[in-house]
C-alpha positions in Angstrom: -4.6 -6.7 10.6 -7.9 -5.3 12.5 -7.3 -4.6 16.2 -9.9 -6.6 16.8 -8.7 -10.0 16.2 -4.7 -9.4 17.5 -3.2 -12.5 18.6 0.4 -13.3 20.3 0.6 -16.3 22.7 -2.2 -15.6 24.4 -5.5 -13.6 22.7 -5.7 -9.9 23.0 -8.3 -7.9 21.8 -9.6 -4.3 21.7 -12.3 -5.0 23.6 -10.6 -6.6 26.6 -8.0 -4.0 26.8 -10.9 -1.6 27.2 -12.5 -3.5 29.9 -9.3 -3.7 31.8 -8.6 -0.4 31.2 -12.1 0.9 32.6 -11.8 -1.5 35.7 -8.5 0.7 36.5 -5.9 -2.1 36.3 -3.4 -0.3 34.7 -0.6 -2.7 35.5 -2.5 -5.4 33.9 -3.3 -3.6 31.3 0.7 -2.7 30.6 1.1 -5.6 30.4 -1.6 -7.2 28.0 -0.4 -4.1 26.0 3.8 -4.5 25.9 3.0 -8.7 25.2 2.0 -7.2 21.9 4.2 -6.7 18.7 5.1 -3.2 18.0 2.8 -3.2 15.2 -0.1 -4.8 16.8 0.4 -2.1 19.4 0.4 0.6 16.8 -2.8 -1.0 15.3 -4.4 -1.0 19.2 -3.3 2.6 19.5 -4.9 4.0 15.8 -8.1 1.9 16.7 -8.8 3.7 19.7 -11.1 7.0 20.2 -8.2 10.4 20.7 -9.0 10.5 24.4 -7.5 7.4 24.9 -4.8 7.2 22.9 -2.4 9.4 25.3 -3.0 6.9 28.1 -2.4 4.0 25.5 0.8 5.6 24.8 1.7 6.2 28.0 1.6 2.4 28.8 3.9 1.8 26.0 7.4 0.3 27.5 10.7 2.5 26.5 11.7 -0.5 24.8 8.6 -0.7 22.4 8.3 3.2 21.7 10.4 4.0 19.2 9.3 0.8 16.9 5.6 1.3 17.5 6.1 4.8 16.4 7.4 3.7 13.6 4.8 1.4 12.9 2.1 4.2 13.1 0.3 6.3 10.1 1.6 9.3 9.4 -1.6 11.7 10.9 -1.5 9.3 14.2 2.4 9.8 14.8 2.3 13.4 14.3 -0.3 14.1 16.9 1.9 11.6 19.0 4.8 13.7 18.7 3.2 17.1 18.4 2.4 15.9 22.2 5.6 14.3 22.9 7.6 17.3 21.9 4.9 19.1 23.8 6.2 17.6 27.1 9.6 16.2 27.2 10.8 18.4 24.7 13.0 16.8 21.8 14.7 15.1 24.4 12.5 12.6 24.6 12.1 12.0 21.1 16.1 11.2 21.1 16.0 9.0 23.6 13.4 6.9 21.6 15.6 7.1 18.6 18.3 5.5 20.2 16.5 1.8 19.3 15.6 2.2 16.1 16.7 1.4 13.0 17.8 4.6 10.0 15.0 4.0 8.0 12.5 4.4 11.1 14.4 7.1 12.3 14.1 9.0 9.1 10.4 8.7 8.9 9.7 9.8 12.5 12.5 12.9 11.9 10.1 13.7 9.0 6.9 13.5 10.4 8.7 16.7 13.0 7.0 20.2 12.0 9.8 22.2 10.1 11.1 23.8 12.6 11.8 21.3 14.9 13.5 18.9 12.8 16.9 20.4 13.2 17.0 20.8 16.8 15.4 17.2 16.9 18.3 15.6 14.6 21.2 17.8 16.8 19.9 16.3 20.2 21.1 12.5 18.4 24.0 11.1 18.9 26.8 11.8 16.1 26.6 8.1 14.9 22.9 8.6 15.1 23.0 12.2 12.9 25.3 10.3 10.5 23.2 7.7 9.6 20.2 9.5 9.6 21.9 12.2 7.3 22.8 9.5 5.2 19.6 8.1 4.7 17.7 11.5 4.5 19.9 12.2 1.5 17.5 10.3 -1.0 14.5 11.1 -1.4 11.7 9.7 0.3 10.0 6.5 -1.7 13.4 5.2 -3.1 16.3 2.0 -2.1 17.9 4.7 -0.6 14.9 5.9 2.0 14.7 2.8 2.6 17.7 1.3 3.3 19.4 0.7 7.1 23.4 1.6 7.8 23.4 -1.6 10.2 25.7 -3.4 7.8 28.5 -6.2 8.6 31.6 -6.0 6.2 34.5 -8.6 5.9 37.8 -8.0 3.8 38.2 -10.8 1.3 41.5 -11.9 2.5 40.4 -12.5 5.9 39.9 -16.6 7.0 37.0 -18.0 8.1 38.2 -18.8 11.6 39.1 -15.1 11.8 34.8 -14.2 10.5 33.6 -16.5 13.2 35.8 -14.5 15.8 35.0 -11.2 14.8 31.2 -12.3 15.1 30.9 -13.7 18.2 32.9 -10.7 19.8 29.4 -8.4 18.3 26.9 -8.5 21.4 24.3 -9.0 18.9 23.7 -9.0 15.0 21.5 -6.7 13.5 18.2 -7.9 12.8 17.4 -10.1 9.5 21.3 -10.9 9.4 21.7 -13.5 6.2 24.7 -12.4 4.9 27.8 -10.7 5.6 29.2 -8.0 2.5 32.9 -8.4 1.9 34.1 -4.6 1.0 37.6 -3.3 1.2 39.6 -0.5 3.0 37.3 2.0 0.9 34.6 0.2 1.6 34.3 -0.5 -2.2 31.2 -3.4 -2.5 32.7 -7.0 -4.0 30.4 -9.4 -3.1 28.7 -11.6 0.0 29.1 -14.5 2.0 26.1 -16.1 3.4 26.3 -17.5 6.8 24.8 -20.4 6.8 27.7 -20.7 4.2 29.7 -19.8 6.9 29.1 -21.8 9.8 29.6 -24.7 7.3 32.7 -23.8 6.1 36.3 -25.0 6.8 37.8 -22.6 9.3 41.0 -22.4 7.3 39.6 -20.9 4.5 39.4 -17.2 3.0 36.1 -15.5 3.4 37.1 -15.2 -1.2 37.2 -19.1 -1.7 33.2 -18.7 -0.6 32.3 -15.4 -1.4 29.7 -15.0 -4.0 29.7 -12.2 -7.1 26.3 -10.0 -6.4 25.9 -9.0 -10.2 22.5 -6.3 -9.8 23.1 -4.7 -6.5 20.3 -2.3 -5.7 20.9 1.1 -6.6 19.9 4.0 -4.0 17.4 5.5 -6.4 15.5 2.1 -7.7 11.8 3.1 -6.4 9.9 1.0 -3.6 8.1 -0.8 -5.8 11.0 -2.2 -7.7 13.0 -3.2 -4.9 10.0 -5.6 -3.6 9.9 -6.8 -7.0 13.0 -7.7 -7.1 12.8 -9.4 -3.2 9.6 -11.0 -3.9 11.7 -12.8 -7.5 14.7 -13.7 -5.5 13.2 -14.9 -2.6 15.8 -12.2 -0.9 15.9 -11.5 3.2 18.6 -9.1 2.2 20.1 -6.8 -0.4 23.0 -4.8 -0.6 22.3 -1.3 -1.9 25.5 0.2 -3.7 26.3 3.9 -5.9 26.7 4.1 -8.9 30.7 3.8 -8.0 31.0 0.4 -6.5 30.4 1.9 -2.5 28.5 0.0 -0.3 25.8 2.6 1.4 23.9 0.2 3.6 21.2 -2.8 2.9 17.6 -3.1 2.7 15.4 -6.0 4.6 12.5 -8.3 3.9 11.0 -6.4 6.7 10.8 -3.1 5.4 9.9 -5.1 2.0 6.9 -6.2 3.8 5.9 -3.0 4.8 6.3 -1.3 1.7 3.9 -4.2 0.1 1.0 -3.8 2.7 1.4 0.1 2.4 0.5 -0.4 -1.7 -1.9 -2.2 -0.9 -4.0 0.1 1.9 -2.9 3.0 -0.3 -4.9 1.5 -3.7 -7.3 0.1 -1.4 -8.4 3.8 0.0 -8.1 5.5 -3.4 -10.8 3.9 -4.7 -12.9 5.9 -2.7 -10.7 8.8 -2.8 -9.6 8.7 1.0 -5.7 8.4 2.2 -3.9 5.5 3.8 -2.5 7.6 6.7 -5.9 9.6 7.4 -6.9 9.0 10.7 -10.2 6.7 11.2 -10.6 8.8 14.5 -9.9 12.3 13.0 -12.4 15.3 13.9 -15.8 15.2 11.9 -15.1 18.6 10.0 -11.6 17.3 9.0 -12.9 13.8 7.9 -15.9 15.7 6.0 -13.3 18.0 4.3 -11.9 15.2 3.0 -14.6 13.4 2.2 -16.8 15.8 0.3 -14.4 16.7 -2.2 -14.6 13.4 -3.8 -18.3 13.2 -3.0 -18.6 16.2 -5.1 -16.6 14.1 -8.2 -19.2 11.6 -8.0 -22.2 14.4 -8.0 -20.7 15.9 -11.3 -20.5 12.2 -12.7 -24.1 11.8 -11.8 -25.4 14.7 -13.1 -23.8 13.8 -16.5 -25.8 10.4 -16.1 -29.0 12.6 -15.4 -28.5 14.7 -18.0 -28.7 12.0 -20.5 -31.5 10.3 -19.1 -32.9 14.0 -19.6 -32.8 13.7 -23.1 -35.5 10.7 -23.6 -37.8 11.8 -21.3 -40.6 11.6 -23.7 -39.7 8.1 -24.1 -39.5 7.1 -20.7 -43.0 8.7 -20.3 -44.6 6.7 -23.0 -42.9 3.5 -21.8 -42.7 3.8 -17.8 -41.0 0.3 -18.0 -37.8 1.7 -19.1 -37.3 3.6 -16.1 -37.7 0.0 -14.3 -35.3 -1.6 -16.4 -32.6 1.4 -16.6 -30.5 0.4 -13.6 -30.3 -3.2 -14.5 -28.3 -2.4 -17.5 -26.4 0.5 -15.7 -25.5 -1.6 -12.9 -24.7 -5.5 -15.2 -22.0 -3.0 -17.3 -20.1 -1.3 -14.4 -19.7 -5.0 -13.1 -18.0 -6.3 -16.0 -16.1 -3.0 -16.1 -15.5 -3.3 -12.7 -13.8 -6.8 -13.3 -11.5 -5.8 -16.0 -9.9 -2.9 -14.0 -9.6 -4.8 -10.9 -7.7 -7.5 -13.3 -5.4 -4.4 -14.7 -5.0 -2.3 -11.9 -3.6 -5.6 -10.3 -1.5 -6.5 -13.1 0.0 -3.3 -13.6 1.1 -3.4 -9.5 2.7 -6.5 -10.1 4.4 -5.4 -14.0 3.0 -7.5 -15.8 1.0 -5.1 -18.3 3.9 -3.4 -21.4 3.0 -2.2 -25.0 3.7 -5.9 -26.6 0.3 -7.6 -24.7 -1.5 -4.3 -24.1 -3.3 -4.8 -27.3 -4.1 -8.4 -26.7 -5.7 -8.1 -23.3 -7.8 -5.2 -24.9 -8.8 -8.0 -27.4 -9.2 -10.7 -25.1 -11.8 -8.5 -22.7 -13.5 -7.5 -25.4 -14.0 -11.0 -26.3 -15.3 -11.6 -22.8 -17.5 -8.9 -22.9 -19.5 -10.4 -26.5 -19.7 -13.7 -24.7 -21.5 -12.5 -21.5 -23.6 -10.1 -23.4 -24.7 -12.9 -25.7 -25.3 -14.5 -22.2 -26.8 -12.4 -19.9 -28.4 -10.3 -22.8 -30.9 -13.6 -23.3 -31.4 -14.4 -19.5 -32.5 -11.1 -18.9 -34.7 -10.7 -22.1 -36.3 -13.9 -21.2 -37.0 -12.7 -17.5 -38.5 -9.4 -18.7 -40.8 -10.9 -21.3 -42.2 -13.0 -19.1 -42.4 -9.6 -16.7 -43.6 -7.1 -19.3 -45.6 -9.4 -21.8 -43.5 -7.3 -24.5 -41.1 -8.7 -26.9 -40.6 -5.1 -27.6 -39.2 -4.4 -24.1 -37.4 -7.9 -23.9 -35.7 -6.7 -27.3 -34.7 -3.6 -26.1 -33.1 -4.5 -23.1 -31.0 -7.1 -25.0 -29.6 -4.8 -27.0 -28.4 -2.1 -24.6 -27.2 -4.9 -22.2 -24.8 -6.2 -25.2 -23.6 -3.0 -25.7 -23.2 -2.1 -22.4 -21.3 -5.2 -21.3 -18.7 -4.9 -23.7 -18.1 -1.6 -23.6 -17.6 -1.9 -20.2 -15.1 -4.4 -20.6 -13.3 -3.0 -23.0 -13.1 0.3 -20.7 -12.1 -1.5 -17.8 -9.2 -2.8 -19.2 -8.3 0.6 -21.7 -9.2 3.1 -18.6 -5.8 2.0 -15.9 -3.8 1.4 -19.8 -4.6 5.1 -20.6 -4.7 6.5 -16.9 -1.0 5.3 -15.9 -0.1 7.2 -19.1 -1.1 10.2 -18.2 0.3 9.8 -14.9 -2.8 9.5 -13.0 -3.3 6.5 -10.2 -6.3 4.2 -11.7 -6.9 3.1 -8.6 -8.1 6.8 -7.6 -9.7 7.7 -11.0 -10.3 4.6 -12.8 -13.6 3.5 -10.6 -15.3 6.8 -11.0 -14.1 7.4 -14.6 -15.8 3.8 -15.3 -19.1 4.3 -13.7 -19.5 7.3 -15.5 -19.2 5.8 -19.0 -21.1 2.7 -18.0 -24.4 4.6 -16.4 -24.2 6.8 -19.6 -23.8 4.4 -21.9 -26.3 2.0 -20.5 -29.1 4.7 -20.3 -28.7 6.2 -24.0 -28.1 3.1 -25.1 -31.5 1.5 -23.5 -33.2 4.6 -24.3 -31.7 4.9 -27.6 -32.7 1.8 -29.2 -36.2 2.6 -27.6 -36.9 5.9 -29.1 -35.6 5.0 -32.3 -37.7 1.9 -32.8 -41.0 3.7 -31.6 
């Protein structure tokens, strides 16, 4: 979601916020700001030059700090709270901690400089250090990270007159509240009752005559990625997350699910051209270039091995000048149909749906596509530069290398993210420069190629 087109009730953008904020209503402004979701405050707040982001900040309401924070990239929070700590101390930082839930808490605690986290955990409360301890225990990227400790429990032998009490005596339930887990004295994990099965239910019976069997509880240590698999199949709001001895540790939400989704999907975004889903679209220009040139400098070693090959037939190239013409239009048709096939894996790998028993026959299948469009494309475009060139020999050529070219770029589009993920590299980072590569050298020696040899 761009800054730029946030909605709630009533439409708030960027832009208007700026112009309030220039005119010097600051009360108005407040309050255009706090009408806002925490996360579409977050998005106003990362969208915004440095300068302005303390003032932004500083508008924020108590009651929507400690969520917006949470909502924040990793670069922009830590500058928050380098400032934060900065002025108020750690003390400050508490008293934002106080609203939020574990799994928040434990990404803001670790987003503290060393040295600071420990005093900034000892200035919580005890419940607050408990859970947050508890959390921080697994490491960061699993069930366990991600869980909250804002469970509701129910002994089995308990009626349901006596569940409905106990309820409404809570001021409020926790947030995303579909079911309640029945444990017992050792808070050993048995099961759930859902409450719309609940509120349905005869008063005079046991929370047991209802309670249902949760056979694949989520264990603490299940990556991110499975556990919004396993949401996304269920159709889950919320999941129990039990050890491997039967305890109940806490439960994970369709919330946090979300999150972890749209962060896969910025973070394979980004890689692509070698950039980071928390940097900072407002960082200094020496950090971003730091960043930036290192992968600029993959690409130059990439194109120099392109070059280098074109090198090779230069003799050719300066007997028929039309080659050089031609070159990028074979280059360019391949790492599109390359292109294709590794967005298609790359996506199907996210969503598990790539293992060794149809590996082989999606190879086969690209390959497949890859003969048809070069049988295509390779006459369209011999056609078009006949008619160009007055040259069957030219028209020839480029037929050739364009057949080539289109199905070996299919077939590495789809063998590239197959072979990357194996060697425990992320396609999405390597897999579009690794691709170019083969297609730009491939398409030149083969154009070339066939060239020289027929002359």
């Amino acid at each position: 979601m761009s800054a730029e087109s946030i909605h709630n009730d009533n439409t708030v953008t960027l832009d208007q916020l700026s112009e309030v904020l220039d005119s010097g209503a600051v009360i108005k402004a407040k309050n255009l700001l706090n009408s806002l979701y925490p996360s579409e405050i977050a998005d106003v707040i990362e969208s915004s030059p440095r300068n302005r982001r303390d003032l932004l900040w500083a508008l924020v309401t108590d009651e929507n700090k400690g969520e917006t924070l949470a909502e924040l990239n990793d670069e922009v929070r830590e500058n928050l709270i380098d400032e934060l700590i900065d002025r108020d101390g750690t003390e400050g930082l508490a008293k934002i901690a106080q609203k939020l839930d574990t799994d928040d808490l434990a990404d803001i605690i670790q987003s503290l400089p060393k040295g600071l986290t420990k005093k900034a955990i000892k200035s919580l409360t005890k419940q607050n250090q408990e859970r947050l301890e508890k959390v921080l225990s697994f490491e960061d990227g699993t069930a366990g990270g991600l869980m909250n400790t804002d469970t509701i429990t129910i002994r089995s032998n308990v009626t349901i007159d006596v569940l409905l009490k106990y309820l409404r005596r809570m001021k409020s339930l926790p947030e995303q509240t579909d079911k309640i887990f029945v444990t017992d004295r050792i808070n050993m994990y048995h099961g759930f009752v859902s409450l719309k099965d609940v509120l349905v239910a005869e008063p005079s019976k046991y929370v047991f005559q209802i309670m249902e069997k949760d056979e694949d509880p989520i264990d603490p240590d299940l990556g991110e990625h499975e556990v919004s698999r396993r949401f996304e199949n269920a159709d889950l709001v919320s999941a129990a997350v039990v050890d491997s001895q039967g305890f109940l540790l806490g439960r994970i939400t369709v919330d946090d699910v979300v999150d972890v989704i749209r962060e896969e999907v910025d973070e394979s975004v980004l890689n692509m051209a070698g950039l980071k889903k928390d940097d900072d679209i407002f960082a200094p220009v020496f950090q971003s270039t730091k960043r930036r040139t290192l992968w600029l400098g993959a690409n130059f070693l990439t194109a120099l091995l392109a070059a280098a090959a074109i090198g090779i037939f230069e003799a050719t190239i300066e007997k028929v000048v039309a080659l050089a013409i031609l070159m990028p239009i074979v280059a360019s048709m391949g790492g599109i149909a390359g292109s294709q096939s590794l967005a298609l894996v790359i996506r199907a790998q996210a969503l598990d749906q790539i293992g060794t028993t149809n590996s082989k026959l999606l190879i086969y299948k690209e390959s497949a596509i890859g003969l048809l469009n070069g049988i295509i494309w390779s006459g369209v475009v011999a056609g078009i530069v006949y008619l160009w060139f007055d040259s069957i020999f030219l028209g020839g050529v480029i037929a050739a290398a364009l057949m080539i070219n289109l199905i070996v770029g299919a077939i590495s589009g789809v063998s590239l993210p197959l072979i990357l993920e194996k060697l425990d590299i992320d396609p999405a980072l390597a897999g579009g420069v690794i691709l170019t590569t083969i297609t730009d050298v491939v398409g030149f020696v083969s154009l070339l190629g066939i060239a020289t040899f027929l002359m």
